[in-house]
Backbone as XML, in Angstrom:
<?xml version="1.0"?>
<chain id="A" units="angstrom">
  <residue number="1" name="UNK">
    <atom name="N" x="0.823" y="-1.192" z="0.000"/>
    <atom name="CA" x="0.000" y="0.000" z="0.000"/>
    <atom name="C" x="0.867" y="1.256" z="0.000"/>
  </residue>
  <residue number="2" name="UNK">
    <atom name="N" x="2.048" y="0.974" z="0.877"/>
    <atom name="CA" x="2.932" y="2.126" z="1.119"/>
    <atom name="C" x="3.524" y="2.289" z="-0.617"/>
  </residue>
  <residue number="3" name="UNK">
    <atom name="N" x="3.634" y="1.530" z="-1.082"/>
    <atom name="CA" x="4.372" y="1.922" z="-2.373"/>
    <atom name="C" x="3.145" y="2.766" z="-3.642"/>
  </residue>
  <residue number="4" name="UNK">
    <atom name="N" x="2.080" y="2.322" z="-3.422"/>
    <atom name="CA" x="1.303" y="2.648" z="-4.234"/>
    <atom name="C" x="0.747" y="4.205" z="-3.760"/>
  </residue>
  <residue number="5" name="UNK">
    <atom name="N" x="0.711" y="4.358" z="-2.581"/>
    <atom name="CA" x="0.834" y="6.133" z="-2.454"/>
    <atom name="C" x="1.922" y="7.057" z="-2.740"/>
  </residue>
  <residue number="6" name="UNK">
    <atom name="N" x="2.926" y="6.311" z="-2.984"/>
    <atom name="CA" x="4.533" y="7.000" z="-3.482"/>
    <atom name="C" x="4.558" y="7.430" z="-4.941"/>
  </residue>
  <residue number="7" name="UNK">
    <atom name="N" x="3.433" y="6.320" z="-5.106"/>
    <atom name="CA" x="3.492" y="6.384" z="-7.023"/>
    <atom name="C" x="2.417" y="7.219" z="-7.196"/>
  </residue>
  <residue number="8" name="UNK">
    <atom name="N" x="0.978" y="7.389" z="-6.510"/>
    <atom name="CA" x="0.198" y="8.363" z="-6.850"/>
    <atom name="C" x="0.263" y="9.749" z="-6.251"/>
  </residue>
  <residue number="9" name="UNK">
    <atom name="N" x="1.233" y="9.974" z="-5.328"/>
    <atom name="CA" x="1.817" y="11.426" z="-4.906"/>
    <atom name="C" x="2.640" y="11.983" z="-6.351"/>
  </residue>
  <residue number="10" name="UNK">
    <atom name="N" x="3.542" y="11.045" z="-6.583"/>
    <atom name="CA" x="4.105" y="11.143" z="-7.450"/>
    <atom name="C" x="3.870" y="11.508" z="-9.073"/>
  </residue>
  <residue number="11" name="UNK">
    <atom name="N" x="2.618" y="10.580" z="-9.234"/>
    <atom name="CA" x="1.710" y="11.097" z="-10.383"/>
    <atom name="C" x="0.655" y="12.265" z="-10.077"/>
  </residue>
  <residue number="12" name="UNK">
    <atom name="N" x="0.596" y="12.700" z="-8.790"/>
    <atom name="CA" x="-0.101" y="13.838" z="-8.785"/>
    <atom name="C" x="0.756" y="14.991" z="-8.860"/>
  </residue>
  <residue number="13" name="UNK">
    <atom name="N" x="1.400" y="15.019" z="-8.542"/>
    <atom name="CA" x="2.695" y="16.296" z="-8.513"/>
    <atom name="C" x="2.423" y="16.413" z="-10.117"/>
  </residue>
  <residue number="14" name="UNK">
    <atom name="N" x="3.320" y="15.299" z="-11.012"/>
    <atom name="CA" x="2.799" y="15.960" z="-12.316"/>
    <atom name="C" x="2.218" y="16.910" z="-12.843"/>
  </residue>
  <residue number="15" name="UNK">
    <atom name="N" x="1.027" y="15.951" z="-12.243"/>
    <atom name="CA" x="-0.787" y="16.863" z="-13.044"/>
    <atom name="C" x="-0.703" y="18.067" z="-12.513"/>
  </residue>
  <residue number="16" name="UNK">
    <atom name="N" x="-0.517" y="18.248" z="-11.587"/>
    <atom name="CA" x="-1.116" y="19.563" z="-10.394"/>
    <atom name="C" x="0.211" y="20.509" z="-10.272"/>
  </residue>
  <residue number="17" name="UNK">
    <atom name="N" x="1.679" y="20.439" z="-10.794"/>
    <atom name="CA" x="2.378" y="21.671" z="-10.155"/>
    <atom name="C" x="2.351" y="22.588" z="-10.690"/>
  </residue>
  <residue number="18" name="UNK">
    <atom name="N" x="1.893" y="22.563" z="-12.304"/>
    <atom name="CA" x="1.952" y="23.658" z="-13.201"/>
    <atom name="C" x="1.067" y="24.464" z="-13.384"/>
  </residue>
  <residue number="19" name="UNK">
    <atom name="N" x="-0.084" y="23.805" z="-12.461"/>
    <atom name="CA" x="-1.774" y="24.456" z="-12.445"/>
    <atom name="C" x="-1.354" y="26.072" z="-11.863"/>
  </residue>
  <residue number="20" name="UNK">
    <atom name="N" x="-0.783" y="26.652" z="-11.101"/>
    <atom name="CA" x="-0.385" y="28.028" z="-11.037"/>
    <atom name="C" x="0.550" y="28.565" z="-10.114"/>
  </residue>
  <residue number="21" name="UNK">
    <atom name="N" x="0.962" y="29.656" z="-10.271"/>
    <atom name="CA" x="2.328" y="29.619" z="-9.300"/>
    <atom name="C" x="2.336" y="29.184" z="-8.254"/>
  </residue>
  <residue number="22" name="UNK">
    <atom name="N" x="3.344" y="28.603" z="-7.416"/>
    <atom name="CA" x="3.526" y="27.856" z="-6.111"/>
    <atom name="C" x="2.742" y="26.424" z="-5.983"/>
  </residue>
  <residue number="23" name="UNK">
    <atom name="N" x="1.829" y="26.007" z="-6.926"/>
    <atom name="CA" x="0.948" y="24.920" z="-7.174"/>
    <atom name="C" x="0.256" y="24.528" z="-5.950"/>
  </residue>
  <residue number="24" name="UNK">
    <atom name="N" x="0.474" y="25.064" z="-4.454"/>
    <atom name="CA" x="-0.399" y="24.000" z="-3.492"/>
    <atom name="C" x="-1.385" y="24.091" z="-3.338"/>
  </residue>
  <residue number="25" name="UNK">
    <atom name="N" x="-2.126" y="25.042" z="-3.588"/>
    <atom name="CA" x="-3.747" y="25.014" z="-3.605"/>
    <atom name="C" x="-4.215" y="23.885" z="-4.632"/>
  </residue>
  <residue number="26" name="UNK">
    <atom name="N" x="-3.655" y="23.748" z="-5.564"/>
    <atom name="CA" x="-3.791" y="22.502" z="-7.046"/>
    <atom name="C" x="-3.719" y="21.084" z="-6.374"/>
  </residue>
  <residue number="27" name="UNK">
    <atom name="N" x="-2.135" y="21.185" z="-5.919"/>
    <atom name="CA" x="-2.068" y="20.128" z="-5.400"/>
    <atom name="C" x="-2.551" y="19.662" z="-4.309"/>
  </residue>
  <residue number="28" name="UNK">
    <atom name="N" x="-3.476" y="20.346" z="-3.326"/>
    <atom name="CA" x="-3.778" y="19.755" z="-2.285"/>
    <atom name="C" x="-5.282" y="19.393" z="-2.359"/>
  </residue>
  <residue number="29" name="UNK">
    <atom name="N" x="-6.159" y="20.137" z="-3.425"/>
    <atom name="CA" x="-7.065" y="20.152" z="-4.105"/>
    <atom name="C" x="-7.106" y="18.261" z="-4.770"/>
  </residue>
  <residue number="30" name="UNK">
    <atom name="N" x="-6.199" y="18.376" z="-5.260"/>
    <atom name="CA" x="-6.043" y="17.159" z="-5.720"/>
    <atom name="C" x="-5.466" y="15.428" z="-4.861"/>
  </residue>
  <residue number="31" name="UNK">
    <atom name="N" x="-4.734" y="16.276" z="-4.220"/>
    <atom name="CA" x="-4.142" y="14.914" z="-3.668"/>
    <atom name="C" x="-5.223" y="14.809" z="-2.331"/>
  </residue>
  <residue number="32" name="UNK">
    <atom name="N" x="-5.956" y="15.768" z="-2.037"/>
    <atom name="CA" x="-7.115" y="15.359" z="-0.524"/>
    <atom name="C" x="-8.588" y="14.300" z="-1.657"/>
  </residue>
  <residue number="33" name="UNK">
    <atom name="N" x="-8.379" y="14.420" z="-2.547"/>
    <atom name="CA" x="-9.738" y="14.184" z="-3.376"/>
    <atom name="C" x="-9.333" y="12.312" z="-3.616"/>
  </residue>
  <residue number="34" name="UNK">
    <atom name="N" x="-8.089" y="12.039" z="-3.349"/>
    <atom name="CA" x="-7.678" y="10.517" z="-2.896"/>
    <atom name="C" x="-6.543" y="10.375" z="-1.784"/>
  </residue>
  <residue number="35" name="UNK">
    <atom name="N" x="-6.500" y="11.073" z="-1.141"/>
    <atom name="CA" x="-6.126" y="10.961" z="0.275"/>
    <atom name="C" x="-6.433" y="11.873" z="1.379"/>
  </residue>
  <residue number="36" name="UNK">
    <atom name="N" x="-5.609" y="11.646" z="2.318"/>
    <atom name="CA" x="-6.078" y="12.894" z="3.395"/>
    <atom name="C" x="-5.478" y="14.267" z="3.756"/>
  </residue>
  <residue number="37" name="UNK">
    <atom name="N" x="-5.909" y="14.812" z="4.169"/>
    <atom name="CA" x="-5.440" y="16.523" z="3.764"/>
    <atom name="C" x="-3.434" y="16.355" z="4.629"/>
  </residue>
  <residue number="38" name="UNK">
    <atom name="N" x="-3.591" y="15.681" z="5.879"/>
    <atom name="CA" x="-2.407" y="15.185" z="6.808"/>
    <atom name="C" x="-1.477" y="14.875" z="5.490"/>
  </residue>
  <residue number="39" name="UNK">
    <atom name="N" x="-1.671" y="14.150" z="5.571"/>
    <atom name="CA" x="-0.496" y="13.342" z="4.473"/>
    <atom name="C" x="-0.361" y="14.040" z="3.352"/>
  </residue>
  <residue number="40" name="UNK">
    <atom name="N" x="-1.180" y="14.980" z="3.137"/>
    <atom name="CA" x="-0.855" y="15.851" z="1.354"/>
    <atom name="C" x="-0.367" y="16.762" z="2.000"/>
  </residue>
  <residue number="41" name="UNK">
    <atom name="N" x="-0.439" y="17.580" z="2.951"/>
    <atom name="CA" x="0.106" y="18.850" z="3.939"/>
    <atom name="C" x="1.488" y="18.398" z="4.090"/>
  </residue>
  <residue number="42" name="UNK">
    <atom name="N" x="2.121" y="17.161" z="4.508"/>
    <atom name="CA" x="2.835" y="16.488" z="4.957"/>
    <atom name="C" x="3.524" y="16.470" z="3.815"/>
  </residue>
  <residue number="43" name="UNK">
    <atom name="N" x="3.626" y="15.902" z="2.586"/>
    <atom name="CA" x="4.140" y="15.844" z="1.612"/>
    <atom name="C" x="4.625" y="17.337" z="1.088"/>
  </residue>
  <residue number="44" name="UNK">
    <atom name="N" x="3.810" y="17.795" z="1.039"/>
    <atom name="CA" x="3.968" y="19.198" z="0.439"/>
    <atom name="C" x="5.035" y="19.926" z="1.249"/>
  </residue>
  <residue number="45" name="UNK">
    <atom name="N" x="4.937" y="19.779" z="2.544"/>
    <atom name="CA" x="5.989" y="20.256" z="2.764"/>
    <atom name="C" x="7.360" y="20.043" z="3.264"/>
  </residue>
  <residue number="46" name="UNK">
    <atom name="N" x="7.601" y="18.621" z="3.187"/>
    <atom name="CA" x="8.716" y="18.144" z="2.788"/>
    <atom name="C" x="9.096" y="18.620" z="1.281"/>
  </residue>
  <residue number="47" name="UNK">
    <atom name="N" x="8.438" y="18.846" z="0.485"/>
    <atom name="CA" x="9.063" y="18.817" z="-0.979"/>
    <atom name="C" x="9.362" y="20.249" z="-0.966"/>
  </residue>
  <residue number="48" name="UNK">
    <atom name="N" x="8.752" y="21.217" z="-0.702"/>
    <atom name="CA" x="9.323" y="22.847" z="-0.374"/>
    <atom name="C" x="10.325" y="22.690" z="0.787"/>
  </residue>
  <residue number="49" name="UNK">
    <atom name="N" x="10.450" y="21.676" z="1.836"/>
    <atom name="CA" x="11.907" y="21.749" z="2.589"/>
    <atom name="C" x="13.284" y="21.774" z="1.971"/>
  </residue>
  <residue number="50" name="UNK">
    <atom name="N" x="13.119" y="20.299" z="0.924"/>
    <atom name="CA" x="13.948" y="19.833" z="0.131"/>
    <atom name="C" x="14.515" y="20.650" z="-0.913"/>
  </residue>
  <residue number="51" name="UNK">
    <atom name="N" x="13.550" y="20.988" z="-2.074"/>
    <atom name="CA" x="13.511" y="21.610" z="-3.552"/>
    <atom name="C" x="13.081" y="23.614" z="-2.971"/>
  </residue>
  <residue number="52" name="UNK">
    <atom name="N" x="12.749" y="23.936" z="-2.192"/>
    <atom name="CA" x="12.425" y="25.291" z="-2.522"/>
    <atom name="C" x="10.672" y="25.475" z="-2.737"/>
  </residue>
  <residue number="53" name="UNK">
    <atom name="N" x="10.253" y="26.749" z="-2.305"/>
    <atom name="CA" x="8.919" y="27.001" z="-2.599"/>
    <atom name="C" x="8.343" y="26.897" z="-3.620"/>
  </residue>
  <residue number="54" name="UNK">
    <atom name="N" x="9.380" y="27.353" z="-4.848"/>
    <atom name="CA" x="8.720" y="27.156" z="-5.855"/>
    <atom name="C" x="9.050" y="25.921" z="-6.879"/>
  </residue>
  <residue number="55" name="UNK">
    <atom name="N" x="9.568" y="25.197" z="-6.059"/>
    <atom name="CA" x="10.010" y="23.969" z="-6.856"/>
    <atom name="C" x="9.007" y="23.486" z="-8.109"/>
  </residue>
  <residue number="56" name="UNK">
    <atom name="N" x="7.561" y="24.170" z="-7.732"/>
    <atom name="CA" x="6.538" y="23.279" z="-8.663"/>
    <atom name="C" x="6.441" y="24.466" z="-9.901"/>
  </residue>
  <residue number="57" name="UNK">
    <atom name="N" x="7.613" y="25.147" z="-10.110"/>
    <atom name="CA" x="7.545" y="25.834" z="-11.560"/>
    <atom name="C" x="8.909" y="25.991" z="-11.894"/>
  </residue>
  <residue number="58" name="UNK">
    <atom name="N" x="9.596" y="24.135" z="-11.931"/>
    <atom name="CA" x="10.846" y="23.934" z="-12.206"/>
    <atom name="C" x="10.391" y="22.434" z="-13.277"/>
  </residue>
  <residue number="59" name="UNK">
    <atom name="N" x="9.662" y="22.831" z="-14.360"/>
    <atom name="CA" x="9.652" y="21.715" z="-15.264"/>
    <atom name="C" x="10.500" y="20.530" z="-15.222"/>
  </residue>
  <residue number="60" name="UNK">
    <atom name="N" x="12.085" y="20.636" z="-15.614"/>
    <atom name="CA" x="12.482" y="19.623" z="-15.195"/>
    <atom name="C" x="12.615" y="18.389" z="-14.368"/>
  </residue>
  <residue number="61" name="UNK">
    <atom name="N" x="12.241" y="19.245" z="-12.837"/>
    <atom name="CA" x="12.611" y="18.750" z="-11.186"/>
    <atom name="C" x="12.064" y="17.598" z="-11.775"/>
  </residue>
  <residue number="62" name="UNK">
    <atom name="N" x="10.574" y="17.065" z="-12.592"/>
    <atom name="CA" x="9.598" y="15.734" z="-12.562"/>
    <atom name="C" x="10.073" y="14.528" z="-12.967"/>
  </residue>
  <residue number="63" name="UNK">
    <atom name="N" x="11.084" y="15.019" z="-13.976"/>
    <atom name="CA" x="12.183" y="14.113" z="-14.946"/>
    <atom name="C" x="13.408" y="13.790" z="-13.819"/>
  </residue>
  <residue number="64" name="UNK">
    <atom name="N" x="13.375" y="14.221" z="-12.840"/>
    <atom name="CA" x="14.613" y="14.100" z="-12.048"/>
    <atom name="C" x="14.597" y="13.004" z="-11.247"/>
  </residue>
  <residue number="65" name="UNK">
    <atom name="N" x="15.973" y="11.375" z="-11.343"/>
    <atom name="CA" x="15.587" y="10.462" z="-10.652"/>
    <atom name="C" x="15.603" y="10.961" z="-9.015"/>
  </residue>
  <residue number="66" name="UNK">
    <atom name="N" x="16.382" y="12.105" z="-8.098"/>
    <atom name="CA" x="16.438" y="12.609" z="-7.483"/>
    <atom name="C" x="14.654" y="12.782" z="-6.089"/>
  </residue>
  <residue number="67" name="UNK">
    <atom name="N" x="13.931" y="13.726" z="-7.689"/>
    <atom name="CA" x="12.808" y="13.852" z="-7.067"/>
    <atom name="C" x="11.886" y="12.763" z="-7.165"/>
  </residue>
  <residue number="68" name="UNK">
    <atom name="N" x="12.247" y="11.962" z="-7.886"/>
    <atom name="CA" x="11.137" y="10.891" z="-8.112"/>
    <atom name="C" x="11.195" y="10.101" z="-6.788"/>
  </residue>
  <residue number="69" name="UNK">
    <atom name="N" x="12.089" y="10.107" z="-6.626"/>
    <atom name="CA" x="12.912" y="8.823" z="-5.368"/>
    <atom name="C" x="12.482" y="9.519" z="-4.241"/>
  </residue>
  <residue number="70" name="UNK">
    <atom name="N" x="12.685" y="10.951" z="-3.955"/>
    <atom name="CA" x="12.272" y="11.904" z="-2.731"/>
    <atom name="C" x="10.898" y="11.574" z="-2.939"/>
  </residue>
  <residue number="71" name="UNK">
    <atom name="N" x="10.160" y="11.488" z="-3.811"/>
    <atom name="CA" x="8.341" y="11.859" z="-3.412"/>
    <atom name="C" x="8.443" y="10.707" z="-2.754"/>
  </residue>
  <residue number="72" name="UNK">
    <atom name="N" x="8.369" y="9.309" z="-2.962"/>
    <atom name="CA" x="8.167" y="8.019" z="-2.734"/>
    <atom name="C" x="8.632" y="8.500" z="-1.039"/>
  </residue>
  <residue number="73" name="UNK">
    <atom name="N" x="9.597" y="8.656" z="-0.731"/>
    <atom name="CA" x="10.023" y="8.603" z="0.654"/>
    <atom name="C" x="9.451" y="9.562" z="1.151"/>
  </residue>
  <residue number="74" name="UNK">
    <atom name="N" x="9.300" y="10.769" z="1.073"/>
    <atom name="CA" x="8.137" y="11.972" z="1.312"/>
    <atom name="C" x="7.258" y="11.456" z="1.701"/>
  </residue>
  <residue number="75" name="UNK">
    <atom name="N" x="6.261" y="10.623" z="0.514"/>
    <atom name="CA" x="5.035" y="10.046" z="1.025"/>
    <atom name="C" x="5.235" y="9.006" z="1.942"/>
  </residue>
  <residue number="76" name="UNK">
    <atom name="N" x="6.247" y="8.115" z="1.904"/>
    <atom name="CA" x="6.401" y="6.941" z="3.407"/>
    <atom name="C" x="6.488" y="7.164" z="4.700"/>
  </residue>
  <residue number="77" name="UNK">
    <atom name="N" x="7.295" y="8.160" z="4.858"/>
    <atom name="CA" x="7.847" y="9.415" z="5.774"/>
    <atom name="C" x="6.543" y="9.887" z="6.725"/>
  </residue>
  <residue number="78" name="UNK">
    <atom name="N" x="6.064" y="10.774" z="5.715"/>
    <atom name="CA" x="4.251" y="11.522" z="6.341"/>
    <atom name="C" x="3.424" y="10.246" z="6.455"/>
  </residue>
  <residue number="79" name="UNK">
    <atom name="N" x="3.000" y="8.682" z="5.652"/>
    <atom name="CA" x="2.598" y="7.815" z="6.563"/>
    <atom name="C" x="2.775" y="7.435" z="7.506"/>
  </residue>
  <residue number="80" name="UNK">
    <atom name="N" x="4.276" y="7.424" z="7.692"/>
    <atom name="CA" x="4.662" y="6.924" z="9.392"/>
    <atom name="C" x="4.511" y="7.634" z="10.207"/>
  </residue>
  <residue number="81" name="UNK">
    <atom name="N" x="4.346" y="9.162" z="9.895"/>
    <atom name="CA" x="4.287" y="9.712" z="11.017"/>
    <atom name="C" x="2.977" y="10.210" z="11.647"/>
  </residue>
</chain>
């Protein structure tokens, strides 16, 4: 289960960072609509700890094995806790 929220954090970041500057209203919009607001709050802000506020209007970052590998643990991370 833990792996399969790593992969749909992960595929939500996609969809949702480019929706408008700073993306978290998008993304939290989105990631509470299949999970819980905790764990998308949680995520989100590990990934602005890591990458910067505006990390979600850095096209590349998505292509990056770096961030791909960080969401997965991001999202394991905010489950455990």
């Amino acid at each position: 289960m833990m792996k399969h929220k790593g992969f749909f954090l992960a595929s939500l970041l996609l969809l949702t960072a480019c929706d408008e500057p700073g993306g978290k209203r998008a993304f939290m919009r989105e990631c509470t609509s299949g999970g819980n607001t905790a764990l998308c709050d949680c995520a989100w802000g590990k990934l602005v700890q890591r990458y910067g506020q505006d990390w979600g209007n850095t096209p590349r970052i998505f292509t990056s094995p770096d961030f791909i590998a960080y969401t997965g643990r991001a999202a394991a991370e905010c489950m455990a806790e």
